[in-house]
Structures are given as C-alpha cells and as structure tokens.
C-alpha positions in Angstrom: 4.1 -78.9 53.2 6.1 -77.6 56.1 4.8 -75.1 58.7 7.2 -72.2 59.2 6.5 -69.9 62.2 7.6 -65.8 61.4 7.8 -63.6 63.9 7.8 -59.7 62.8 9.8 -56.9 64.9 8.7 -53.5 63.6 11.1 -50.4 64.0 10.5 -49.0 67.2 8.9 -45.5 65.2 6.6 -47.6 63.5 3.1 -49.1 64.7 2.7 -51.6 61.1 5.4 -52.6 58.1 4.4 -52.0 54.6 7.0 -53.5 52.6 7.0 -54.1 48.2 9.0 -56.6 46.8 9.1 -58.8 43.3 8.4 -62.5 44.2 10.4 -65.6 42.6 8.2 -67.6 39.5 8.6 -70.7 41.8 6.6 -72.8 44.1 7.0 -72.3 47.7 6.5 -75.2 49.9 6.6 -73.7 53.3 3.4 -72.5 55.0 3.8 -69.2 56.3 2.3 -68.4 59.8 2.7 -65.4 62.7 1.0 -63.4 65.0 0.5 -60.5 62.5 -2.6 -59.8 60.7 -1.4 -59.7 56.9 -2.7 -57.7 53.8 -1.5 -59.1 50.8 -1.1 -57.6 47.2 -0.3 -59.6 44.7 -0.1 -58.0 41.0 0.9 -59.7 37.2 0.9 -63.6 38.4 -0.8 -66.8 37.5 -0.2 -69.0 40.2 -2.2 -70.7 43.0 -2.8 -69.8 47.1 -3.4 -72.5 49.8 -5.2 -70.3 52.1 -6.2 -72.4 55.6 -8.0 -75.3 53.8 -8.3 -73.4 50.7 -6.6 -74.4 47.6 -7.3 -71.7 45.0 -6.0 -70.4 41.5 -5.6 -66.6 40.6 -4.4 -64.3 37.8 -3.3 -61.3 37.6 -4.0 -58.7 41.0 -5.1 -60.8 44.2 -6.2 -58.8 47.8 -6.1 -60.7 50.9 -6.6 -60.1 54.3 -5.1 -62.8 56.7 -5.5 -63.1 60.5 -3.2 -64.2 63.1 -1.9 -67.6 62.4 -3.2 -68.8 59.5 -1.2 -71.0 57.4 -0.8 -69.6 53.6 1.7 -70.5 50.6 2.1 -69.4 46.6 2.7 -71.2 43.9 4.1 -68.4 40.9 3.6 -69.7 37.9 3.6 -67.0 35.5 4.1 -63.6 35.1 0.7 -62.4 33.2 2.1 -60.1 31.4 5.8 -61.1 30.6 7.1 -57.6 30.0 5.8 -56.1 33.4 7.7 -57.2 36.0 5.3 -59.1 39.1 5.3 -57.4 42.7 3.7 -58.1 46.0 3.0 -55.2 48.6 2.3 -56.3 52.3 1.1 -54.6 55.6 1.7 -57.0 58.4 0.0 -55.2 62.1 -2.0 -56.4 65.0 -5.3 -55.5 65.3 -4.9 -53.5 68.6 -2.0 -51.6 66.6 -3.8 -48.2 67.9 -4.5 -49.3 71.1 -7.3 -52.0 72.4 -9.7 -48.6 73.8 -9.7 -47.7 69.9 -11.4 -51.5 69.2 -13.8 -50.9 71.9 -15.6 -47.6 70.1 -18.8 -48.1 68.1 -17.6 -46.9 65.0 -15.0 -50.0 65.3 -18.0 -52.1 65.2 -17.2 -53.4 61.2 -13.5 -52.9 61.9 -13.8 -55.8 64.6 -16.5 -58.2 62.0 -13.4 -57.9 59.7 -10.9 -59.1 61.5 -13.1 -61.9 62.7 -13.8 -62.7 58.8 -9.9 -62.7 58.6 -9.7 -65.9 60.9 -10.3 -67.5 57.6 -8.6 -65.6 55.6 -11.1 -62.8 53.0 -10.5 -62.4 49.2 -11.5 -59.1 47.9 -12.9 -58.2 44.8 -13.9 -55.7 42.3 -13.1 -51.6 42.7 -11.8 -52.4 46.6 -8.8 -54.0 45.1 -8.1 -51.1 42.5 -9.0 -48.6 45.6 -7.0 -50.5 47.9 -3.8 -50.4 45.9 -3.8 -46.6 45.4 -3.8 -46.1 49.2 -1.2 -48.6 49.4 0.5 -47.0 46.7 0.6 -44.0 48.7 1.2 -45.5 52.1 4.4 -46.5 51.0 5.8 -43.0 50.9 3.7 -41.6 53.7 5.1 -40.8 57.4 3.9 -39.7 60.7 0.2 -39.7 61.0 -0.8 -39.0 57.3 0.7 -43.0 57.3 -1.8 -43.9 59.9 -4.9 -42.1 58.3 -4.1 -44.0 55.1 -4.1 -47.4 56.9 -7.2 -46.6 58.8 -8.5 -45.6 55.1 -7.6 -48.9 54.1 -9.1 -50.5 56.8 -12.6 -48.8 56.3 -12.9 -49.6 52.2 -12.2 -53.9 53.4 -14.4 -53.2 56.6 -17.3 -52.0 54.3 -17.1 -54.0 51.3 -19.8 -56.5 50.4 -18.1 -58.7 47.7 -15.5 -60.3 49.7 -15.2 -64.5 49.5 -14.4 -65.9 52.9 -11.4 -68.5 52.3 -11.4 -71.5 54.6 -13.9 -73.7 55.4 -16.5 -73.1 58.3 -14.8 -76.0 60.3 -11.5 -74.7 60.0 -10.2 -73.8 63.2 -7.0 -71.8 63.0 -6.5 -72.4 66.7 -5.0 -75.9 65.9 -1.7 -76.5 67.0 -1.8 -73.3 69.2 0.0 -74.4 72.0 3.2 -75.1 69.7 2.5 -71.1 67.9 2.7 -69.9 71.8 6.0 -71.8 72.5 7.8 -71.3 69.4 6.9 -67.4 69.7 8.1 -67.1 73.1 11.2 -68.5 72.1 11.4 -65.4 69.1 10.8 -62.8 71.6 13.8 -64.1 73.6 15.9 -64.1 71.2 15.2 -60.6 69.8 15.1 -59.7 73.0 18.3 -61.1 74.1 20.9 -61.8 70.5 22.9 -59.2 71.6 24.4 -61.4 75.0 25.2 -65.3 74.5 22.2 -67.4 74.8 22.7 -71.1 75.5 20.6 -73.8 74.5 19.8 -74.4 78.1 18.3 -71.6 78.9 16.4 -70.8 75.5 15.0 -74.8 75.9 14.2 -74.4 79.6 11.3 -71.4 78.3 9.8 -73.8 76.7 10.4 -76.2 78.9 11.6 -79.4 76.9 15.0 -80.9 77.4 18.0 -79.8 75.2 17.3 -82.7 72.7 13.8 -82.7 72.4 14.2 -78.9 71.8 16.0 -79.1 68.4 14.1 -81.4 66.9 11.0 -78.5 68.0 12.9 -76.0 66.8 14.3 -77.0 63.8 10.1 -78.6 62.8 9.1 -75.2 63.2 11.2 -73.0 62.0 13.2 -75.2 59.4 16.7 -74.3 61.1 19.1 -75.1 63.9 18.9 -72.6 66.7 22.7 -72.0 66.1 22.1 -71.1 62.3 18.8 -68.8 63.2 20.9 -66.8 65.8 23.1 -66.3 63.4 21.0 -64.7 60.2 19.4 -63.1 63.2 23.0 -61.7 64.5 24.9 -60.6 61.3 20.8 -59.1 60.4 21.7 -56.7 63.5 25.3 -56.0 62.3 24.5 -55.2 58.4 22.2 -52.8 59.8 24.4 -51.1 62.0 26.9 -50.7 59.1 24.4 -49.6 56.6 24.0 -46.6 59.2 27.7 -45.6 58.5 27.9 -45.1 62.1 29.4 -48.1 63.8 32.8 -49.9 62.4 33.6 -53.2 61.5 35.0 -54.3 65.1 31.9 -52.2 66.7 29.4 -53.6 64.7 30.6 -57.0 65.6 30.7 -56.4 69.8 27.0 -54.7 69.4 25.6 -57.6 67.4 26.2 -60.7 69.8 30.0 -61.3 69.1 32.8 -61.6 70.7 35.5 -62.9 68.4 35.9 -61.0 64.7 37.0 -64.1 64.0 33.7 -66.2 63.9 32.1 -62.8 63.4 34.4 -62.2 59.6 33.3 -66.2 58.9 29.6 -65.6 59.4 28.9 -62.5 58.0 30.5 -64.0 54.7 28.2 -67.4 55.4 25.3 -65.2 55.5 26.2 -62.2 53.0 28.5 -63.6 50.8 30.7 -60.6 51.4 33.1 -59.9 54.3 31.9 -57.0 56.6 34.1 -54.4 55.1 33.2 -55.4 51.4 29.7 -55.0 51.9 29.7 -51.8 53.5 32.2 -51.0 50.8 29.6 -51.8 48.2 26.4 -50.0 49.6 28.6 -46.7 49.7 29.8 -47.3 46.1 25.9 -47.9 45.0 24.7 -45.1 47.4 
C-alpha cells in the first residue's frame, strides 16, 4: 500500500471537524496519515482495518481513536444489513485544541494517558460505543460552546473506559518516517497558506530543500499527485466555495482563488467538477 499524507484546515470558527459521510463497498489501498488526532465511526460494514501493524476484521459499528500520524486503511466489504445504508462519522482535532495550559491541569491527567494509548491506535468496545455515537449524534448539530462540552463529553466516556484493545504492536513506533511527515506538511501549510498568489516550483522545493526534480518524485510518493494537479483541486476547492456563498461571481471567484486567466480557470474547474463554473452554481441554487 501507498502512504498518503492529509493535511486538515478547519474553518477559522471552528476548533475540531466533525464530518458524516457514506463510504464506497470497495477496498482502499492508500494509507491514510496527518497531524490530526482522528475518532472514527464506522456503522453497517463488514470489512477489515490495517491500523499501524494491525490487520483486523470488523462488522457492524467500529470506534477508534487514532493519534497523530498513524497509518490506517478500510477494506468495505459489505453492508451488514443491505437495506440500511453504511455511514462513517469523524472528528479530526489536536490534542491541545483548547489550549496546551488545559492539558497541563490534573483533571487532564486520563485525558493525556488517552492520547498516549492513541499512538497506537485504541478500539473501543461495549456501551462506550453506543454512548459515544449519541454525543456524536448530537455534536453534529451543536454550535458554540454546547459543541465544545459535547466533545469534551466525548473525551471523558474514551478517557475512562476500561475495555478498550490497544491496536499496534508494542514495537511500533509511529515516529518512523518522521522527517518526510515534517517536510511534506510544511509544504501543505504553504500552500494553504499561499494558493491564492502563483507559487513556483522553485520556491515550494527550496522549503524543503531538494532540487526541482528530486522534489516531484517526493511529492508525487507522498501525496500521489503532481504539485500542479494538487494546486489545482486545492484552487478550484477555494473557488466552489466562494460561489456556493452566492456572494462572489464567476470572474471574482476566479481572481480570489489563484487565477489569472478565466481561460485555464473555465478548463479546470470543468477538470475538477465536471461542470463549468456557471453551471454548477446554477445547479446548487436549483437544488437549494
């Protein structure tokens, strides 16, 4: 399998992402890895994880807790039950996500064993998963600081519960390979930083540093795309957003999003959409 490196932006209002979404019946063959700590969800499917070193089946509802880094794919066999449809809920957030001061208070003191324990990754079991989905349930509706409260809750039922299985092996050490984690995510906060200017190669390989060459082959091992092609997805990203928001035209949301020729801009949106601009703004107003 192939390593693919994430990097997650959340909304500027927002301190964590909960996101729910129905997952392909397929087998993925690219090992997942970011920064973010991730809870994981996984409801109605037969499939199998690779965890770190472990390689394990599941059925039906599956709670993990992943740390920072650590490799982890699905195989989806099966929906369980064929007339519910399968869904996965995740919360991806850094550990310090209220502050480092909050980690440092003796109540944190279980808070801080679990995250440790997620290093390897942590399989829960038993009434914490059931518990755990109804806050999750509700989390996904909540705002402002009832959202926090229900993620702290969340926290507390996985920091107190005694049936967990740690994943990986004692010997696995998550730290492998962390010189090429710190290089390829310094080259995602440049970019996310920076899409909205033009960005060479140059100067994107000289953060690094490695020459232009050696560079692309880095990039493209890591991330399983050309720097050209992830600019783009990350570029016409930035400008369905901005016409999603109604408030920013075609030629506007082109010159805001890293462009400057509607040209090229018309011919990747519809690589990357399948639409052209107007057409897909079109279509969300005629569903909205």
């Amino acid at each position: 399998m192939k390593y693919f490196y994430e990097n997650f932006t959340l909304p500027s209002e927002q301190s964590f992402s909960i996101n729910i979404y129905t997952p392909e019946i397929k087998r993925y063959d690219l090992l997942r890895a970011h920064a973010s700590f991730e809870i994981a969800l996984t409801e109605n499917c037969i499939g199998k994880h690779f965890i770190g070193d472990n390689i394990q089946d599941f059925e039906g509802t599956q709670l993990v807790l992943m740390g920072s880094y650590l490799p982890h794919c699905y195989h989806y066999y099966h929906q369980q039950d064929p007339s519910i449809q399968p869904q996965i809920t995740t919360i991806h957030f850094a550990p310090d996500f209220l502050g480092k001061p909050f980690l440092q208070r003796p109540e944190a003191t279980p808070l801080n064993e679990l995250f440790i324990k997620a290093s390897k990754g942590v399989l829960f079991n038993g009434s914490t998963v059931s518990n755990a989905k109804k806050i999750m349930q509700d989390m996904l509706l909540a705002k402002g600081l009832l959202r926090i409260s229900l993620m702290l809750q969340l926290l507390d039922l996985l920091s107190v519960d005694n049936s967990y299985q740690i994943l990986s092996s004692p010997y696995y050490n998550v730290t492998e390979g962390a010189d090429e984690k710190l290089k390829i995510n310094k080259v995602f906060e440049y970019i996310f930083q920076n899409f909205t200017k033009e960005i060479s190669l140059q100067e994107v390989a000289n953060l690094v540093p490695m020459t232009p060459t050696a560079f692309c082959r880095f990039f493209k091992a890591n991330t399983n795309r050309t720097l050209i092609n992830f600019l783009k997805e990350i570029r016409i990203s930035h400008a369905a957003k901005l016409l999603l928001e109604g408030k920013h035209n075609v030629t506007e949301a082109c010159y805001h999003s890293g462009y400057n020729n509607l040209s090229n801009f018309h011919k990747h949106f519809k690589e990357v959409k399948g639409l052209s601009p107007r057409d897909f703004a079109n279509q969300y107003k005629a569903s909205a």
